[in-house]
Every structure is written in structure tokens, then in C-alpha cells.
Residue frames as qw, qx, qy, qz and C-alpha x, y, z in Angstrom:
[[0.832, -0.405, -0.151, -0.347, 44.69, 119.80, 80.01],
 [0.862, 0.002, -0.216, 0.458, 48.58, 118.33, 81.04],
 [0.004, -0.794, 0.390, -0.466, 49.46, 121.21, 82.90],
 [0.491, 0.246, -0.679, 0.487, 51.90, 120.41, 85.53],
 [0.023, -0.105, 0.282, -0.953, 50.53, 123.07, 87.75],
 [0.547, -0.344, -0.526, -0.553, 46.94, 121.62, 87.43],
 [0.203, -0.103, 0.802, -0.552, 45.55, 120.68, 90.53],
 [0.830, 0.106, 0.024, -0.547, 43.12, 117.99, 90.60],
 [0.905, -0.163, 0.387, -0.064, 43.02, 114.18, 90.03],
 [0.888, 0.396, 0.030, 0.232, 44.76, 113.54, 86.70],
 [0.380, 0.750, -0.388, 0.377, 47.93, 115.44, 87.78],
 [0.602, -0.410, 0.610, -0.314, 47.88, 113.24, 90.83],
 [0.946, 0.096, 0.290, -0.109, 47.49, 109.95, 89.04],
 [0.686, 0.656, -0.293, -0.117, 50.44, 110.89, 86.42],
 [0.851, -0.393, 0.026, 0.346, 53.27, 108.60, 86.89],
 [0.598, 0.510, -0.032, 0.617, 55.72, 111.32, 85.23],
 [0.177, -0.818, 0.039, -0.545, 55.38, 113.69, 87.85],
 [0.622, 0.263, -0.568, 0.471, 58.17, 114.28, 90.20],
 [0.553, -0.766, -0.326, 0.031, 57.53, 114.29, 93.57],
 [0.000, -0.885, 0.283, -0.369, 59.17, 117.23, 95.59],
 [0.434, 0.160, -0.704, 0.539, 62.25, 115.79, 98.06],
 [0.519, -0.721, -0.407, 0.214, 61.19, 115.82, 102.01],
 [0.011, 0.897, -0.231, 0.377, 62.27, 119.37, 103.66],
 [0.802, -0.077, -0.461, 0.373, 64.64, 118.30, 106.00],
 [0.350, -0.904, -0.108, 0.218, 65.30, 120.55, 109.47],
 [0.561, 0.708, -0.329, 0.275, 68.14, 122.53, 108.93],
 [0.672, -0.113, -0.472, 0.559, 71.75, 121.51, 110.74],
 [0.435, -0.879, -0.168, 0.098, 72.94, 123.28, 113.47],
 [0.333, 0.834, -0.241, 0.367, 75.35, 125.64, 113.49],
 [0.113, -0.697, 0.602, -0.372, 79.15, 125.29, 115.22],
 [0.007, 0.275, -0.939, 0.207, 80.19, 122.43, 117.62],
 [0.710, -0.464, -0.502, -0.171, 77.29, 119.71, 119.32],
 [0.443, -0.764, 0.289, -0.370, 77.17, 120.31, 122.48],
 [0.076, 0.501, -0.834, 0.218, 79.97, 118.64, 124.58],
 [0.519, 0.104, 0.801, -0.281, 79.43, 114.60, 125.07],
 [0.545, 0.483, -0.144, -0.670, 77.41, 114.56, 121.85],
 [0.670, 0.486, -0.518, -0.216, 79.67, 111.93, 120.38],
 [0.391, -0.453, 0.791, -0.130, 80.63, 109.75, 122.77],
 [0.387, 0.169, -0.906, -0.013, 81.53, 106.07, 122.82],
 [0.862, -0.421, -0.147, -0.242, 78.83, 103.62, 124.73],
 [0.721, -0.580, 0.289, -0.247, 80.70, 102.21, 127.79],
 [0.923, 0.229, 0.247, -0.183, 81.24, 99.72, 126.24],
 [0.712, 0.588, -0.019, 0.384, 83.88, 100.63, 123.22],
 [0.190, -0.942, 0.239, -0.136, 85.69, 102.91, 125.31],
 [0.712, 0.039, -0.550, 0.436, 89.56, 101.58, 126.22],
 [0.678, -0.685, -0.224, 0.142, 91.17, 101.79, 129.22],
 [0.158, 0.954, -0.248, -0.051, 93.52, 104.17, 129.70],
 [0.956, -0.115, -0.151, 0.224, 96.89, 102.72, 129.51],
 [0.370, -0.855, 0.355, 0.074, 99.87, 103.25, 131.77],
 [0.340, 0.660, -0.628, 0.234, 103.89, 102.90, 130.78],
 [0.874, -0.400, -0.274, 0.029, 105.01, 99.62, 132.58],
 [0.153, -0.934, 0.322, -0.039, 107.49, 101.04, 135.16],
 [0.935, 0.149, 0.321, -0.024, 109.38, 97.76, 134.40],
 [0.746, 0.447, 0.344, 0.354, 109.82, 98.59, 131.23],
 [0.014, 0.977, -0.086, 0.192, 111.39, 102.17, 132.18],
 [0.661, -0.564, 0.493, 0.040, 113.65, 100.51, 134.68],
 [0.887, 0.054, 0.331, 0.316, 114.94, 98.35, 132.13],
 [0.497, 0.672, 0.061, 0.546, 116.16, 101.00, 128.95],
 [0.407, -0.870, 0.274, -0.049, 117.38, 103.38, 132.40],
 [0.726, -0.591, 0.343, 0.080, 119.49, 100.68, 133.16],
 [0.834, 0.351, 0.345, 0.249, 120.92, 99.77, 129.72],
 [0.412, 0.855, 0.049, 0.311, 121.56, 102.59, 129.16],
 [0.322, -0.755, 0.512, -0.253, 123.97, 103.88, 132.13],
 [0.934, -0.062, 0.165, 0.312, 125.19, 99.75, 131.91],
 [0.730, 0.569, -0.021, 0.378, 127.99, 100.67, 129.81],
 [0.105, 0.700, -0.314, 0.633, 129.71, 103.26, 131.10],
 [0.833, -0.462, 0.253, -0.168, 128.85, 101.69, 134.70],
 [0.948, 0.007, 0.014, 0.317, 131.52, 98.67, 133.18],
 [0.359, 0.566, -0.385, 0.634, 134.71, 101.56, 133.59],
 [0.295, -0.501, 0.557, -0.593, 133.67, 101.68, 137.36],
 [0.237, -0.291, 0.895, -0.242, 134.81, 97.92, 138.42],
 [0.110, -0.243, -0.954, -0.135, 132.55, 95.67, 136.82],
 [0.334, 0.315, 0.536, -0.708, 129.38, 97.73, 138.38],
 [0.422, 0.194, -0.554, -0.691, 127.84, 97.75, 134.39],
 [0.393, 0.046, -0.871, -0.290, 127.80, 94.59, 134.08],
 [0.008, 0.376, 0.862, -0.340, 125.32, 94.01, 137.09],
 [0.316, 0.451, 0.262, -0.792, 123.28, 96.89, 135.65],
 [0.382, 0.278, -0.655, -0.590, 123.23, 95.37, 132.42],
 [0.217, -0.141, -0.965, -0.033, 122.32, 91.90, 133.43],
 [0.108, 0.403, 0.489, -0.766, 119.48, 94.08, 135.46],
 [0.355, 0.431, -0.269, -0.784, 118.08, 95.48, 132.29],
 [0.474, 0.089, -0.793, -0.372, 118.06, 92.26, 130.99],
 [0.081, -0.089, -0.852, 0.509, 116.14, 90.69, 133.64],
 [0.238, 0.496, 0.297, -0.780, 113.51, 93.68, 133.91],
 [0.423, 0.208, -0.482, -0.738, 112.82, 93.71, 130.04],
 [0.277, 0.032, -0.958, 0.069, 112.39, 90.35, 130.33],
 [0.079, -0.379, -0.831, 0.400, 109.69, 90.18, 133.24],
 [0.269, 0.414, 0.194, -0.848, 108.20, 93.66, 132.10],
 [0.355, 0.245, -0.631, -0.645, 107.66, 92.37, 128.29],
 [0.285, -0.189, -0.936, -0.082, 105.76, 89.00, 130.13],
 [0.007, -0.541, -0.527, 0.656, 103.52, 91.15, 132.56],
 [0.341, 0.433, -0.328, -0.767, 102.78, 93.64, 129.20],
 [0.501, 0.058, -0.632, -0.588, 101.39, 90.74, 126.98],
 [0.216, -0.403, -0.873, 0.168, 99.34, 88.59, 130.19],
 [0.200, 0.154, 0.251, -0.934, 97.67, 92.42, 131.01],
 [0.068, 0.538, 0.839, 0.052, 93.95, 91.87, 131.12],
 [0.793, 0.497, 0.344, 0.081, 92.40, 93.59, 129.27],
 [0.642, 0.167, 0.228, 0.713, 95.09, 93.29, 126.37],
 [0.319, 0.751, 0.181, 0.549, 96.58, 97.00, 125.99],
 [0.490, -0.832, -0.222, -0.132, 95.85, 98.29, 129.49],
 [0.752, -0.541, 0.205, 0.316, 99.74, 98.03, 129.80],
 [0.557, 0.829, -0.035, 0.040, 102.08, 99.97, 127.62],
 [0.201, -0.809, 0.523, 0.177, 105.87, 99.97, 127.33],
 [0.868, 0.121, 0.410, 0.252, 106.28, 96.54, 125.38],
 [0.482, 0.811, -0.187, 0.273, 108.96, 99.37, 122.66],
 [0.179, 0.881, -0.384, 0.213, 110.61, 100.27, 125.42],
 [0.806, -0.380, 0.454, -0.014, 111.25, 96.95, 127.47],
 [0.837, 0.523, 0.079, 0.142, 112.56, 95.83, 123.91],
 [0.151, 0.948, -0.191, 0.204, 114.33, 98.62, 123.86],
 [0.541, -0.684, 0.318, -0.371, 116.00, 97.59, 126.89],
 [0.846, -0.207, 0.489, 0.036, 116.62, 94.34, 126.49],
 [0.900, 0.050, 0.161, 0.402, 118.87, 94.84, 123.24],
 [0.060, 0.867, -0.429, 0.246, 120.63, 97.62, 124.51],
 [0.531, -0.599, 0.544, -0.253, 121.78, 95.66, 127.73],
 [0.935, 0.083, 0.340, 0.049, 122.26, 92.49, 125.64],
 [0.559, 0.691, -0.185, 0.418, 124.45, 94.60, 122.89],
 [0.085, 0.770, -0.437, 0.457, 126.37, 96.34, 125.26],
 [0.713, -0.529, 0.453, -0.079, 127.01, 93.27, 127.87],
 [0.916, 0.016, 0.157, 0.369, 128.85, 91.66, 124.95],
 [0.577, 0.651, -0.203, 0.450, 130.79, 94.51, 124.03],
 [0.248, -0.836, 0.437, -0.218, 131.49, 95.42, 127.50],
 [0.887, -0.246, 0.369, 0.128, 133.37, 91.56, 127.39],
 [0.725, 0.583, 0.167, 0.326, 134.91, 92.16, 124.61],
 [0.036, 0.807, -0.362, 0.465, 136.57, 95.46, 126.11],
 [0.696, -0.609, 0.340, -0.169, 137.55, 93.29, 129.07],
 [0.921, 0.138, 0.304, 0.200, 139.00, 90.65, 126.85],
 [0.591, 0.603, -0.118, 0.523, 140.92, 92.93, 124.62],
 [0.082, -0.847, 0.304, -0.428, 142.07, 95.06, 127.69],
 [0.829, -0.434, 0.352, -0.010, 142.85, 91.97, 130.29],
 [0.938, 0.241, 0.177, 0.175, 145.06, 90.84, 127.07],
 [0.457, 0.682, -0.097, 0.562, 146.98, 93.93, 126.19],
 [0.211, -0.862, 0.349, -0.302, 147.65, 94.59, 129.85],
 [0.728, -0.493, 0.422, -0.220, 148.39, 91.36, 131.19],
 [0.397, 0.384, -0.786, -0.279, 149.32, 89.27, 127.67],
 [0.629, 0.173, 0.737, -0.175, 146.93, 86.29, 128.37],
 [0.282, 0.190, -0.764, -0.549, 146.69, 83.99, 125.39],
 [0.622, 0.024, 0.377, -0.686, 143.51, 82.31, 125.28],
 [0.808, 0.496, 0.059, -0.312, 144.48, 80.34, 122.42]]
């Protein structure tokens, strides 16, 4: 009378009896169709652009040095670099909305190249003005 397979009331009423899972549709095969996943409007960023700034500055650091063998010209590209990092690295962290403004590695960048290499390019003035000219400073 406990068949499983019974059909009728008492094989409805049993509480041992396991109800079958829902069938569930089956997935689709390969990609969703393009757009499928997007972001709401909302979550999306903005794309962000390289602050040109912050290019101008590590350019200029970089060619500083070697610029200081042709008459002192470095040292105004250097003091450039430093300037630009500077103003590019304060324009990169007021961008609205935050991010929207990228280069904040390479303005860095920039500023301590052009900060290393304006003291050594004094240093190479100092030791060379001394050994050509014998100036004692001390």
C-alpha cells in the first residue's frame, strides 16, 4: 500500500516523499548577444586621457641633462620639468570626476628625474668650474 509510484492521496500527503527539482530552460549556447552585459549608465567610467602636462614634464627631464653640456640650456629644461610635474600632478588630483585624468606616474616621474638630475647637473658645474678655474669655495 506504500508504493512510491502509487498515485492517489496517501502518496501525496507523505512527508517522506521527495519532490522532483523545477525543470529549468536550458542555457544558451556560445556568446549573449553583443550588449548583453553591460554596465547601467550609471557605473560606467569615463574614459581617461594622459595629462599632456604630465608628458611634457618626463620629455623634458629627460633631454634636461644632456641639454646642461650645451651652455646651461638643461638647466632651463630641467627647472621646466619641474614646474610642469608640478602643475600637471595639481590639475590630475582637482579632475572632476576623480580619474578622468591620467598621468599622475608619469608627472612623478618627471618631477624626480628633473629634480635628480638638476642637482647633479650642479655638481658637474661645481666640480668642473673648480678643476678648470681652481675656485676654493672653502
Amino acid at each position: 500500500m506504500n508504493d512510491p509510484n502509487q498515485q492517489g492521496t496517501n502518496a501525496m500527503n507523505d512527508p517522506n516523499q521527495q519532490v522532483p527539482p523545477p525543470a529549468y530552460p536550458p542555457q544558451p549556447q556560445g556568446y549573449p548577444p553583443q550588449g548583453y552585459y553591460q554596465q547601467p549608465m550609471s557605473m560606467q567610467q569615463v574614459p581617461s586621457s594622459t595629462s599632456g602636462l604630465a608628458i611634457v614634464s618626463l620629455v623634458l627631464a629627460l633631454i634636461g641633462l644632456p641639454g646642461i653640456a650645451v651652455a646651461g640650456f638643461g638647466f632651463l629644461l630641467l627647472i621646466l620639468a619641474i614646474v610642469f610635474g608640478h602643475v600637471a600632478r595639481g590639475k590630475i588630483r582637482r579632475a572632476q570626476p576623480p580619474g578622468s585624468i591620467g598621468g599622475d606616474g608619469m608627472a612623478l616621474a618627471g618631477l624626480i628625474i628633473g629634480y635628480i638630475f638638476l642637482v647633479l647637473g650642479l655638481i658637474i658645474i661645481f666640480i668642473v668650474g673648480n678643476a678648470m678655474y681652481g675656485v676654493t669655495w672653502f
